[in-house]
C-alpha positions, 0 to 999 in steps of 0.5 A: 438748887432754888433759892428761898425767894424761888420757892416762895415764887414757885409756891405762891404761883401754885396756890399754896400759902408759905410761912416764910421765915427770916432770922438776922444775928451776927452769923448772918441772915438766913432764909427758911420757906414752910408749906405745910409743917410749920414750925411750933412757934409759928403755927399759930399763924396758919389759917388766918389772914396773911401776918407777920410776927417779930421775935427778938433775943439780944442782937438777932430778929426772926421775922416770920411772914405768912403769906398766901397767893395773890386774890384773884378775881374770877369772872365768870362771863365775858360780855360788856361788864366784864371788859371793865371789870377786868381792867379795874381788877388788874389795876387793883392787883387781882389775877383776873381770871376769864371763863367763857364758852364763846371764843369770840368773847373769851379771847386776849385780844378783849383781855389784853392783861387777864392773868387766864382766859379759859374758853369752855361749858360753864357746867365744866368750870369748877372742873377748870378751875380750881377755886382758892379761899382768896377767889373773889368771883363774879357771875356776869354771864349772858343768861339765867341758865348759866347764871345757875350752872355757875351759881350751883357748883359754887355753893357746893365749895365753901371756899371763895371770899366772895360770890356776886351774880348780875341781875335785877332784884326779880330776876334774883329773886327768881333764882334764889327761889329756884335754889330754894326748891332744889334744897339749898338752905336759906344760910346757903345763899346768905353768901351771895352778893345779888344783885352784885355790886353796891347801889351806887345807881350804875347804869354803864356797864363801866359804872356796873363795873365799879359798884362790883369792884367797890363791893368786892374791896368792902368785902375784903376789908370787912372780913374778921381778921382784917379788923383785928389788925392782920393786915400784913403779908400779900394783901396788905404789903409784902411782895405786891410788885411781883417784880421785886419777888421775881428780881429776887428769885432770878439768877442776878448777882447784883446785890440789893438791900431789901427793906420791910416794914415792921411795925406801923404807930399812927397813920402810915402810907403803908402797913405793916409787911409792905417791902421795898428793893433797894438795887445796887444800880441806884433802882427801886422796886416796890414801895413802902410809902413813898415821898419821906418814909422811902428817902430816909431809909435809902441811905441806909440802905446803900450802906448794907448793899456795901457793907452787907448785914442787917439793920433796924430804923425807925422812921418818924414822920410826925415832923415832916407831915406838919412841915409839908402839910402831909397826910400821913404823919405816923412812925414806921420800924423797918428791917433793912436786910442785904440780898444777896 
């Protein structure tokens, strides 16, 4: 039988958001995994930007996670841009996405660390992929007629967080009016980031690169629930290393403390959501922070890996942060909870 943390893996892995529900009272702690019905008191929380919320009674604390898969970044084209831009989106924690119809260019020798390179006809490509509300996708294929196959069948989806296409201001234009006059709206093509990236006067395809992937991050920051403050789950925190969801999910009896980030006050290193795996052999996996935020918890957490069970702690940095000249100096509660 799958533990909770296989099916939130297994489900994550397969585009599907989880509310993921984790309750702590003195009978112990128990895990539950929703993808589809959730709970009434939960509900509330599907359809926006991943969240945690935190309900306490007496001496138990529920804490309900919603998660949605990791952002991909889908590049539509494998040229001198994408190289780069594949690169930076790796390090940026995208699954980046390769979609090409030359095998010499679409290949794992040019991607090294592409999550999937598919080598097909661009007019087959929303029928080889199927395109997720967190899709951040750049059009960067080597010629107009393609730039339009691509550009046509994305706008028929209103699903992806973004949609950029390569090209000079004439050449856009010339697009745009060609979209026009085969019966797009104006409000249709509002949507699309052309010429992509910010103006930063990039020149290499490098720099091109990092004017695509600047806007992209502007974009994902910008967007309404993430100004509310709903910053926790997959894209602020949570299980940002898949290694310590993997580690989890796996089949090792090696007990483990796992410690989450509850609530932030103040400026923090990370948000709220963002977890951090205490092994029994003394190794950490994942981050909340670093520096003072993760040695202060550590003790603790070696306690709960011996003694088992649960417990809150706030950690106050204002001190420390003065003392060594620190950026971040706010306080953070954390839930520490044994794994196994």
């Amino acid at each position: 039988m799958q533990n909770s943390y296989q099916l939130l893996l297994h489900n994550l892995k397969n585009g599907r958001k989880t509310l993921f529900v984790t309750h702590c009272g003195p009978d112990g702690i128990t895990k539950t995994v929703h993808d589809g019905n959730f709970p009434a008191a939960w509900a509330g929380m599907y359809g926006r930007e991943p969240a945690l919320l935190v309900d306490r009674h007496d001496d138990e604390i529920t804490v309900a996670e919603f998660f949605i898969p990791k952002p991909r970044m889908i590049i539509l084209g494998a040229g001198h841009i994408a190289a780069p831009l594949a690169a930076m989106g790796t390090m940026l924690n995208f699954d980046v996405v390769i979609f090409d119809d030359r095998p010499s260019f679409a290949n794992r020798s040019r991607f090294p660390d592409a999550h999937e390179i598919i080598c097909d006809y661009f007019d087959s490509m929303t029928q080889r992929i199927t395109i997720r509300h967190n899709d951040y996708i750049a059009i960067v294929t080597r010629g107009h007629k393609h730039d339009l196959q691509c550009l046509n069948a994305l706008l028929k989806i209103d699903v992806p967080c973004y949609i950029g296409m390569i090209g000079s201001s004439r050449r856009v234009g010339i697009v745009r009016r060609q979209m026009l006059a085969e019966g797009y709206a104006a409000e249709d093509l509002k949507r699309l980031h052309a010429p992509i990236g910010i103006d930063i006067g990039a020149v290499t395809p490098e720099e091109i690169a990092v004017s695509i992937v600047a806007e992209m991050i502007q974009e994902k920051r910008q967007r309404p629930a993430v100004k509310s403050g709903l910053t926790a789950g997959w894209c602020e925190g949570g299980f940002t290393d898949m290694g310590l969801l993997e580690w989890l999910a796996g089949e090792s009896d090696e007990k483990a403390a796992i410690i989450t980030v509850l609530s932030v006050k103040g400026s923090t290193p990370r948000g709220v959501g963002a977890k951090m795996g205490v092994l029994e052999n003394g190794r950490i996996v994942g981050s909340i922070g670093g520096g003072c935020a993760e040695a202060d918890v550590v003790k603790d957490a070696r306690r709960i890996i011996r003694d088992g069970g649960y417990c809150c702690k706030l950690i106050d940095m204002t001190d420390s942060a003065e003392e060594n000249g620190m950026v971040c100096g706010g306080v953070m509660e954390v839930l520490i909870e044994a794994s196994r």
